[in-house]
C-alpha positions as CSV (number, residue, x, y, z in Angstrom):
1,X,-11.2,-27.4,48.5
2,X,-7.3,-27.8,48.2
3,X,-7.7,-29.0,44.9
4,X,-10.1,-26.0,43.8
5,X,-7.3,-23.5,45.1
6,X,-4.6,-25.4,43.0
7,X,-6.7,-24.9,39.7
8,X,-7.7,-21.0,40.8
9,X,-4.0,-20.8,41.0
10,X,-3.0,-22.4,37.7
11,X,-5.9,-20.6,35.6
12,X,-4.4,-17.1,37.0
13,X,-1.0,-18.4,36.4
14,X,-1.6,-19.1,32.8
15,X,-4.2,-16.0,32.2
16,X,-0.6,-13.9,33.2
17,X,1.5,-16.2,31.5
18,X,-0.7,-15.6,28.3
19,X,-0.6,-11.6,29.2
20,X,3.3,-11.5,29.2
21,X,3.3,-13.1,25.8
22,X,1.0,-10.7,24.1
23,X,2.8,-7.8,25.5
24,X,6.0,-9.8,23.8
25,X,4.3,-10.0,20.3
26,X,3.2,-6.6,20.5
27,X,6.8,-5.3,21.3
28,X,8.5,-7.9,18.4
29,X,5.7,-6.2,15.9
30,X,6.6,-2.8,17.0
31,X,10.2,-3.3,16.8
32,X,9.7,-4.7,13.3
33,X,7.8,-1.5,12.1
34,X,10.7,0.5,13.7
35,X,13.1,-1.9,11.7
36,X,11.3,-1.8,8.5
37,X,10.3,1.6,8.2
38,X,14.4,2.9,9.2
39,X,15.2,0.6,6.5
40,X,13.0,2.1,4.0
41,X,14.5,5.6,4.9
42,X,18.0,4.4,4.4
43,X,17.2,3.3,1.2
44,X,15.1,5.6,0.2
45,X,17.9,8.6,1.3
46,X,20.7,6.4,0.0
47,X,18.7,6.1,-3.3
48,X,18.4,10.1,-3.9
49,X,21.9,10.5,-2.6
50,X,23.6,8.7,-5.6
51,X,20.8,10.3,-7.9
52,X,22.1,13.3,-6.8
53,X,25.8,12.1,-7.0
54,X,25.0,10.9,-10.6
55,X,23.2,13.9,-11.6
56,X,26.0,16.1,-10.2
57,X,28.8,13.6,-12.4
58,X,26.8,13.8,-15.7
59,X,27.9,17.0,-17.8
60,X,24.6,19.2,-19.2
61,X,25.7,18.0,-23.0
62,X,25.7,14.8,-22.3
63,X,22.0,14.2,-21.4
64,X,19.3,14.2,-24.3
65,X,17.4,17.1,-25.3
66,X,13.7,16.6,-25.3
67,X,11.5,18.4,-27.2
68,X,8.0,19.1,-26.1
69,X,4.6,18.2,-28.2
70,X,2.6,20.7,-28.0
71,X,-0.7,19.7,-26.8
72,X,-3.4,19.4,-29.3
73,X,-6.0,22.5,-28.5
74,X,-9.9,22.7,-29.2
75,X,-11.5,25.9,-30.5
76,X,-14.6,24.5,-29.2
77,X,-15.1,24.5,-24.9
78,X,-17.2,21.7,-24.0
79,X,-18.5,21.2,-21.0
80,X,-21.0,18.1,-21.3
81,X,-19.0,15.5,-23.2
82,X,-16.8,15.2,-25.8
83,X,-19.8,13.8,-28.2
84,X,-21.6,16.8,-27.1
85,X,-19.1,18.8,-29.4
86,X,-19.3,19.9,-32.7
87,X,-15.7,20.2,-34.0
């Protein structure tokens, strides 16, 4: 019976044992996702801040002009397909 008792105690020992350590992982994998996502924040913010910085530094003549292509327009609406219209 004595030796039946040891074991009972050993098995609940471990099953909490094995409780503690999953409530460890779950905290270190938490803690990561707090880590990584601050991270991606800082970089992301530090990023636009010396876009901004940049942006703010670079006169208006010295950045290219672009000139837009205008779109190419149909006179014909279609509404199937394109090889449903006669152009």
């Amino acid at each position: 019976m004595r030796l039946l008792a040891n074991q009972t105690a050993v098995a609940i020992l471990n099953a909490e044992q094995a409780e503690r350590l999953r409530a460890l992982y779950e905290a270190n994998i938490d803690r990561s996702e707090h880590e990584r996502r601050e991270l991606a924040n800082s970089i992301h913010d530090e990023i636009l801040r010396n876009l901004a910085i940049l942006n703010n530094s670079v006169p208006d003549e010295a950045l290219p002009t672009t000139t837009k292509t205008p779109m190419p327009t149909s006179t014909t609406a279609c509404v199937v397909s394109p090889a449903d219209c006669a152009l």
